[in-house]
SEDO-530072 format. One record per residue: residue number from 0; x, y, z negated of N, C-alpha, C in turn. Coordinates in steps of 0.1 Angstrom, whole numbers, always signed. Layout:
 num   nxx   nyy   nzz  caxx  cayy  cazz   cxx   cyy   czz
 NUM     X     Y     Z     X     Y     Z     X     Y     Z
...
END
This chain:
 num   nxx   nyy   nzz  caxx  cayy  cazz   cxx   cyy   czz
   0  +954 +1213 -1529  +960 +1220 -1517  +975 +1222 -1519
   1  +977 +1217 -1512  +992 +1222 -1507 +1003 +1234 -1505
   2 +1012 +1238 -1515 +1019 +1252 -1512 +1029 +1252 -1503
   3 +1030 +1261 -1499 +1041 +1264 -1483 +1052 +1270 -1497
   4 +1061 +1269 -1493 +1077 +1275 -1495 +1076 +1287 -1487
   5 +1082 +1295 -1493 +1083 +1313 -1488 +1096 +1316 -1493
   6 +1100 +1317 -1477 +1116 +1319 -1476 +1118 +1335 -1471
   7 +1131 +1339 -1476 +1134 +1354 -1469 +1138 +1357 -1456
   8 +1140 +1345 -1450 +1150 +1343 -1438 +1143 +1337 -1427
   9 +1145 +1339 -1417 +1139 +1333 -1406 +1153 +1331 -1393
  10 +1153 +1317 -1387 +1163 +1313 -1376 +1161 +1311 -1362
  11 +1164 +1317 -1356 +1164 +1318 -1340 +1176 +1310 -1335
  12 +1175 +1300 -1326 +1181 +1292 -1318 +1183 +1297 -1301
  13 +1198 +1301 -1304 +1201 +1303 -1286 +1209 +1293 -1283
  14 +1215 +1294 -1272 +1220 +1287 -1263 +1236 +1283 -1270
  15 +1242 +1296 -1277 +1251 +1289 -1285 +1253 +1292 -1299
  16 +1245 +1297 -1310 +1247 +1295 -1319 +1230 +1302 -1325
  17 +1226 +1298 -1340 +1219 +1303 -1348 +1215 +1318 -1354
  18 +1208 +1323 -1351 +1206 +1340 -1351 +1196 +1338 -1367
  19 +1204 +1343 -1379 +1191 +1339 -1389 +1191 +1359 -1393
  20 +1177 +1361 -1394 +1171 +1371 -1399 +1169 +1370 -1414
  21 +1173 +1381 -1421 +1170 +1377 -1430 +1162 +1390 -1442
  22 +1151 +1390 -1452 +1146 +1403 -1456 +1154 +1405 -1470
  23 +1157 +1418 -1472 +1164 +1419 -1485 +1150 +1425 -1495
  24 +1152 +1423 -1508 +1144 +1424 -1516 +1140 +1434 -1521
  25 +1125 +1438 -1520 +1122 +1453 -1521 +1129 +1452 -1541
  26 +1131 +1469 -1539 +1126 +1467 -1556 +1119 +1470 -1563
  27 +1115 +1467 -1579 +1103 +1467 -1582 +1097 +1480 -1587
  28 +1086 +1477 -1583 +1074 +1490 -1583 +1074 +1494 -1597
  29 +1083 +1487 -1610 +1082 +1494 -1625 +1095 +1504 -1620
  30 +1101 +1505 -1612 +1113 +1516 -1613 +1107 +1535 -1611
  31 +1096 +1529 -1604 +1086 +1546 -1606 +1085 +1550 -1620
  32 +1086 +1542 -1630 +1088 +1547 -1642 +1098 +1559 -1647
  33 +1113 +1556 -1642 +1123 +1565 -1647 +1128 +1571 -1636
  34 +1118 +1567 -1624 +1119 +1578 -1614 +1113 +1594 -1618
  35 +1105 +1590 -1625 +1091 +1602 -1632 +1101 +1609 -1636
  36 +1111 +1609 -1647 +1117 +1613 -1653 +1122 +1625 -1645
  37 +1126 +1621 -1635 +1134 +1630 -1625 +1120 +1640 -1612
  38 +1111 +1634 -1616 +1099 +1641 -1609 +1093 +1652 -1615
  39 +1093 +1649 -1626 +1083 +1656 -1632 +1083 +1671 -1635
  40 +1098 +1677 -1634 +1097 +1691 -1631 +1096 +1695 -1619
  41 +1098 +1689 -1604 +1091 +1692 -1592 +1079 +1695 -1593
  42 +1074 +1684 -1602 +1057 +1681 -1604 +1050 +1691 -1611
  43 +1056 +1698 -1620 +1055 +1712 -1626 +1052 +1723 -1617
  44 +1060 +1723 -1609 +1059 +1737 -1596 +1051 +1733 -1590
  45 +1048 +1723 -1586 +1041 +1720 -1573 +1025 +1722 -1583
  46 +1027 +1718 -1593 +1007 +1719 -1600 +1006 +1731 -1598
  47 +1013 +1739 -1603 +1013 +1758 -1604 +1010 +1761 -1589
  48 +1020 +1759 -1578 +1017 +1762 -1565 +1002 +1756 -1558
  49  +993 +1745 -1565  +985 +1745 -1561  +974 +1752 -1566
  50  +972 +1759 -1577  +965 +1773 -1584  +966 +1773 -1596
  51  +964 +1775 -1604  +960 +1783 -1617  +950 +1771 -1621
  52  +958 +1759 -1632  +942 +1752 -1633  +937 +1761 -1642
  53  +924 +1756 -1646  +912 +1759 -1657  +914 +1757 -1672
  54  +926 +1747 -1672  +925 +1742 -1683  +938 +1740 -1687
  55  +942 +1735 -1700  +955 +1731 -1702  +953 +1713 -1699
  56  +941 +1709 -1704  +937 +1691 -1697  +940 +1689 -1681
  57  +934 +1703 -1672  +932 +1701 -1662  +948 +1704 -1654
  58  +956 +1707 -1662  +969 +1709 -1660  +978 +1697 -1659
  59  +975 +1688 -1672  +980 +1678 -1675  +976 +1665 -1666
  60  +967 +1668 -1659  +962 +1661 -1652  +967 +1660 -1635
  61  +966 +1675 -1630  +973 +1672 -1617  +991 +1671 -1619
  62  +991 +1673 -1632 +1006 +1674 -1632 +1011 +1657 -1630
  63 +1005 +1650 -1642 +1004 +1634 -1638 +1001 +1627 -1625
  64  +997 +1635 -1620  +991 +1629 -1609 +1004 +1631 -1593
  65 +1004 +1641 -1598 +1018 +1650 -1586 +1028 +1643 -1590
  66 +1034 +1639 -1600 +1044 +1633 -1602 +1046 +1617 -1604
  67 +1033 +1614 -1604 +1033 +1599 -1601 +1034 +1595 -1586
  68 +1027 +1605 -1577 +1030 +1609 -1564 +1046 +1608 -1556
  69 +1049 +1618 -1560 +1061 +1618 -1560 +1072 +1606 -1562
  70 +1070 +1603 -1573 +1082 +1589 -1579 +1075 +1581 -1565
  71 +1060 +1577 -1564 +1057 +1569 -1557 +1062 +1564 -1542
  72 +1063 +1579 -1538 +1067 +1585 -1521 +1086 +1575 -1523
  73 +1093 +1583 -1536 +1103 +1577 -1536 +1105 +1565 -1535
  74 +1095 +1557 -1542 +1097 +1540 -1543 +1097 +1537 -1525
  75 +1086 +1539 -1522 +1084 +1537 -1505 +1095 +1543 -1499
  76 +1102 +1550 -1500 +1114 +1554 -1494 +1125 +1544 -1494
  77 +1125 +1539 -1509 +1138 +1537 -1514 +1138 +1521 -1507
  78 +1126 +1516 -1504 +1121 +1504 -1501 +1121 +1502 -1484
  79 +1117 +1512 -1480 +1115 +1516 -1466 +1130 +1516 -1461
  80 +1142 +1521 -1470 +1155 +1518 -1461 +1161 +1506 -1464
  81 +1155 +1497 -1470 +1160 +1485 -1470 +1162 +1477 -1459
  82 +1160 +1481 -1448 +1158 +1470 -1437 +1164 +1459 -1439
  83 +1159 +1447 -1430 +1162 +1435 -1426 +1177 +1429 -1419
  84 +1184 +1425 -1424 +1198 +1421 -1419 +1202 +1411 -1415
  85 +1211 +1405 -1405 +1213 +1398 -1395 +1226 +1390 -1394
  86 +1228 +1379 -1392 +1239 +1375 -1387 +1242 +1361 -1380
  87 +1250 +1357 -1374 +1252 +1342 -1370 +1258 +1332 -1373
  88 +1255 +1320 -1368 +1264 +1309 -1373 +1266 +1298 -1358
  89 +1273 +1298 -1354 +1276 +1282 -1345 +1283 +1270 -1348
  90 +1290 +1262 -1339 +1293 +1255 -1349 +1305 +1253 -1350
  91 +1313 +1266 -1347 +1326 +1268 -1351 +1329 +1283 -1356
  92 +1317 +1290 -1359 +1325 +1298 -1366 +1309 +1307 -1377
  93 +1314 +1319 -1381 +1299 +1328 -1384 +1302 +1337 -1380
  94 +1292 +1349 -1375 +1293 +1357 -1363 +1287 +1371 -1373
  95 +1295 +1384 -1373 +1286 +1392 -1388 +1293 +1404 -1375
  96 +1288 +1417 -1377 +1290 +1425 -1372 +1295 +1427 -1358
  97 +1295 +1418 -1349 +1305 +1418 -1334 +1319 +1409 -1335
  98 +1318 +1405 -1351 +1333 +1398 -1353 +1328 +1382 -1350
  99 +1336 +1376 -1348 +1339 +1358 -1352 +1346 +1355 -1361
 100 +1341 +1346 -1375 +1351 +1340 -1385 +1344 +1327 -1379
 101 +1360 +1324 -1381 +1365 +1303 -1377 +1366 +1298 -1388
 102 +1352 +1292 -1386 +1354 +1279 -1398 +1359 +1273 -1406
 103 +1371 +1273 -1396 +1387 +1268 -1401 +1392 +1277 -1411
 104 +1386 +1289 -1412 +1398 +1299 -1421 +1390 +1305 -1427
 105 +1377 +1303 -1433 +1370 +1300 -1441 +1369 +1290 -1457
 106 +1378 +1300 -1465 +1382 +1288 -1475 +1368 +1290 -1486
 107 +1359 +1299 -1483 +1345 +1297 -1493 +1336 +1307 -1492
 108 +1322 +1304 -1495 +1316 +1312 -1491 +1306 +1311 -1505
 109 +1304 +1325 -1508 +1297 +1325 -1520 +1291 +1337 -1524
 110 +1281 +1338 -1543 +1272 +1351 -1541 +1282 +1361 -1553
 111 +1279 +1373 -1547 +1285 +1385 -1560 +1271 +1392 -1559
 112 +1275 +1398 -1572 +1266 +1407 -1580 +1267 +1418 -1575
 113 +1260 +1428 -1579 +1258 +1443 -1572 +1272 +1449 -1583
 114 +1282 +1447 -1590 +1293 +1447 -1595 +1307 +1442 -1589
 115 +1299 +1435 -1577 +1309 +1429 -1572 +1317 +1415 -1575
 116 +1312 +1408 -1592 +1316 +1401 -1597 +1312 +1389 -1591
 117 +1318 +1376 -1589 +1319 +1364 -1585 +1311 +1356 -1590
 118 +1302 +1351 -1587 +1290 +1340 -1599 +1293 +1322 -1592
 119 +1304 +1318 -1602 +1314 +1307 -1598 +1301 +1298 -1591
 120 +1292 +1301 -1602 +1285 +1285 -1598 +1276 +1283 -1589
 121 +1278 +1297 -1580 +1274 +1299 -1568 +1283 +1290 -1559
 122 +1296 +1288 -1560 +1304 +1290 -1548 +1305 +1279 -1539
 123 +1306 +1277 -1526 +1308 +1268 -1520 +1319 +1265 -1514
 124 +1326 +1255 -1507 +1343 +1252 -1503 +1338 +1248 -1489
 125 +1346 +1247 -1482 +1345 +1240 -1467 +1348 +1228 -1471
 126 +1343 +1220 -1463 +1345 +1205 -1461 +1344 +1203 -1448
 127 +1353 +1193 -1444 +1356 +1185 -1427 +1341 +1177 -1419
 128 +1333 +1183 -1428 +1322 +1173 -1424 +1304 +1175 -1415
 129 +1302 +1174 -1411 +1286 +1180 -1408 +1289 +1189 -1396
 130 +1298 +1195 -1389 +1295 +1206 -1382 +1285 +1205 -1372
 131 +1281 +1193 -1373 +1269 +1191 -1356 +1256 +1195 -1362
 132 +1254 +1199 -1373 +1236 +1204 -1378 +1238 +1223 -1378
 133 +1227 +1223 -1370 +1230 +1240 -1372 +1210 +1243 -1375
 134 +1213 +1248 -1378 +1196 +1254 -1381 +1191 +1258 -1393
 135 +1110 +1703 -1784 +1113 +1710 -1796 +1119 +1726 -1792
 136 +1133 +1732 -1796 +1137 +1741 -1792 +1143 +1742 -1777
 137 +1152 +1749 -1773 +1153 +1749 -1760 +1165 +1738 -1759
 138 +1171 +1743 -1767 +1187 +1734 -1768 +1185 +1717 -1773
 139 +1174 +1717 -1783 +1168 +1706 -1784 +1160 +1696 -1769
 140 +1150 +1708 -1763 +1144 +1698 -1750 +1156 +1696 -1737
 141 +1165 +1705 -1740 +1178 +1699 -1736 +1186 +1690 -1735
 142 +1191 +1686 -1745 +1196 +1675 -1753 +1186 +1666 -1746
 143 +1170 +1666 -1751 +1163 +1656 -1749 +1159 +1651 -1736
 144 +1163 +1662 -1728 +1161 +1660 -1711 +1173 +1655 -1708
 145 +1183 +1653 -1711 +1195 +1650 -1705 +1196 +1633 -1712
 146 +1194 +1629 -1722 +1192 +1622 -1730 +1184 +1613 -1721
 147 +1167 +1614 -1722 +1160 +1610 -1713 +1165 +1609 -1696
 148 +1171 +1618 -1694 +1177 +1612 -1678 +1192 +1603 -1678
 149 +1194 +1604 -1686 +1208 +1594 -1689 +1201 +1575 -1690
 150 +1191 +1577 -1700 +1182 +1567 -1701 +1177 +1564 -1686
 151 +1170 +1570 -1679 +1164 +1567 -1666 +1172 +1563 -1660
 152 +1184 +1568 -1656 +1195 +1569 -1642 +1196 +1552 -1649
 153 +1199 +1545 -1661 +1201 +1533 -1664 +1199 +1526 -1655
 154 +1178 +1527 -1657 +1167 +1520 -1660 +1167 +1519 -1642
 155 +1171 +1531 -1637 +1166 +1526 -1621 +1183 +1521 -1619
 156 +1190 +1522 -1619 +1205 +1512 -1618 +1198 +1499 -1620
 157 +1194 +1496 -1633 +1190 +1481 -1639 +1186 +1477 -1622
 158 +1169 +1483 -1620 +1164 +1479 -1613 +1170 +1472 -1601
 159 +1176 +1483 -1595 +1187 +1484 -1585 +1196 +1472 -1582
 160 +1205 +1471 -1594 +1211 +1457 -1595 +1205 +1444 -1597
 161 +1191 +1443 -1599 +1184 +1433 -1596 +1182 +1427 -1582
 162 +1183 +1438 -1572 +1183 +1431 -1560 +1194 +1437 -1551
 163 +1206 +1437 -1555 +1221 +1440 -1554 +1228 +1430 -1543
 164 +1224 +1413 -1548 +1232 +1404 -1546 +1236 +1399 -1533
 165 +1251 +1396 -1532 +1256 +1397 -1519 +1256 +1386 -1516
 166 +1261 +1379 -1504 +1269 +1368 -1500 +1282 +1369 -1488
 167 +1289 +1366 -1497 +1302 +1367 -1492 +1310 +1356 -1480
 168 +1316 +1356 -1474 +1326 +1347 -1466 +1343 +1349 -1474
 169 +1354 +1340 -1478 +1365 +1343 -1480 +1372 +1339 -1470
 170 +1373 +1350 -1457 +1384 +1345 -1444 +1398 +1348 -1448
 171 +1404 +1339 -1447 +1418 +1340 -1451 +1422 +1347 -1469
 172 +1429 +1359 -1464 +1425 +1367 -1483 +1414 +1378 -1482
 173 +1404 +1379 -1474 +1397 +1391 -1475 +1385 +1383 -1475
 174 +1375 +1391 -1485 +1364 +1390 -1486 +1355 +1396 -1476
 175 +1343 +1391 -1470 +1333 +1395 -1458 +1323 +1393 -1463
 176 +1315 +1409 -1470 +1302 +1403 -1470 +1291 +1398 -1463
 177 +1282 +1389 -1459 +1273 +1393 -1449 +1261 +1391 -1446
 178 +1257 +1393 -1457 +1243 +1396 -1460 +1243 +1403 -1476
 179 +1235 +1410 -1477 +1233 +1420 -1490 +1222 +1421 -1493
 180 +1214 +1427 -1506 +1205 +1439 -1506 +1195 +1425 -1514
 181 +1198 +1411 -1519 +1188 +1406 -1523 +1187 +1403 -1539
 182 +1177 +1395 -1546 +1175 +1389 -1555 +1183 +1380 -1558
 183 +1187 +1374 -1569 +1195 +1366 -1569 +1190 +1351 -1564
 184 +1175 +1349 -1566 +1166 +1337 -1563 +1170 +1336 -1544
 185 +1166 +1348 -1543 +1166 +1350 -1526 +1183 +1350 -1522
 186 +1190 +1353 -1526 +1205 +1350 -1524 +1208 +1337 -1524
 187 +1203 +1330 -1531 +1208 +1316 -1536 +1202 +1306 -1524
 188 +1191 +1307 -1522 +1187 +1300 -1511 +1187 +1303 -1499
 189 +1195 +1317 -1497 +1203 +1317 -1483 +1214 +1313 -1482
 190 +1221 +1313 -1497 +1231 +1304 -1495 +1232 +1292 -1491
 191 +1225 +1279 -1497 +1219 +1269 -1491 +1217 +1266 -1479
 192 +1211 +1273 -1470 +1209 +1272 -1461 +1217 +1274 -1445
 193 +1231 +1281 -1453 +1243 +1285 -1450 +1252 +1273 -1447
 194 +1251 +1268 -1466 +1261 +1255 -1461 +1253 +1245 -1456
 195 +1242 +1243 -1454 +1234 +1233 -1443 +1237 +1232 -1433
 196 +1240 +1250 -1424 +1244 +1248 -1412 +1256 +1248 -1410
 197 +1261 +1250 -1420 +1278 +1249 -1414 +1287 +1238 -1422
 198 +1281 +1228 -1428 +1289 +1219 -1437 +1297 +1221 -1449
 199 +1292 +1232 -1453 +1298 +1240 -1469 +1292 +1229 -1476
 200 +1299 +1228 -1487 +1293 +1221 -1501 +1294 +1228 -1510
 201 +1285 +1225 -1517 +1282 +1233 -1531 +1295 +1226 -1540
 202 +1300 +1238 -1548 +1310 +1229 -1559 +1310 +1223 -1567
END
């Protein structure tokens, strides 16, 4: 049996140029991990506000439970504002927020990191060619709380900059991002698909 290809992007064809949709990359569901970090004393009040458990087990238990809750609600949040992002192409220019960039003054188009940094071997140049295809103690659990949240704030950054990656246009001397929020897998192959329609070559 045969596998389909699963792309992020999907392209609409009007009357004058290419409308591509495109999904940015959730992120990943291990980031509830050092979300906890930051739940877990919510999750403390909230076990207490639901009564007096029985036990010190039965404590530890809705406490885990409320705070895996919690980080969880966050992931779905944090995922939930990712929406879907938009832009166009015809065959003289790319169309990103209400603006028009001209082809012509388009000297490259390529991916950055959630750092902003340049990933050369991404980049593509214009070329004259193709335009007709478009489509312990206290002070101790102190230390160790701040410690532990220094660690987390990392670990969801890590996360975070895993699906960071942008794609850029260089119009003239200013950079245009216009598309964000993905994987770098999922970046790369919008890229592609980019200089397809508009006669970019890869470098």
């Amino acid at each position: 049996m045969q596998t389909a290809p699963i792309y992020n992007y999907t392209i609409e064809q009007n009357s004058t140029h290419s409308v591509i949709t495109y999904k940015k990359s959730p992120v990943s569901l291990q980031v509830i991990g050092p979300i906890s970090v930051y739940t877990a004393i919510p999750g403390i009040l909230l076990t207490f506000m639901m009564g007096k458990p029985d036990s010190v087990i039965e404590f530890f238990i809705k406490w885990i439970l409320i705070t895996l809750a919690l980080s969880y609600g966050i992931y779905l949040l944090i995922n939930l504002l990712r929406r879907p992002g938009q832009f166009g192409i015809s065959s003289t220019a790319i169309l990103y927020n209400g603006q028009s960039y001209d082809l012509q003054h388009i000297s490259s188009i390529g991916l950055k990191d959630a750092s902003n940094m340049y990933l050369e071997t991404s980049t593509v140049y214009y070329t004259q060619s193709s335009f007709g295809s478009l489509a312990g103690s206290v002070s101790n659990l102190s230390n160790s709380m701040r410690a532990a949240g220094a660690q987390s704030r990392m670990a969801i950054q890590h996360h975070v900059k895993n699906v960071s990656y942008k794609i850029y246009i260089r119009f003239g001397s200013k950079d245009i991002n216009i598309a964000s929020g993905m994987d770098e897998a999922s970046a790369d192959v919008l890229l592609n698909k980019i200089c397809e329609l508009t006669g970019y070559k890869i470098k």
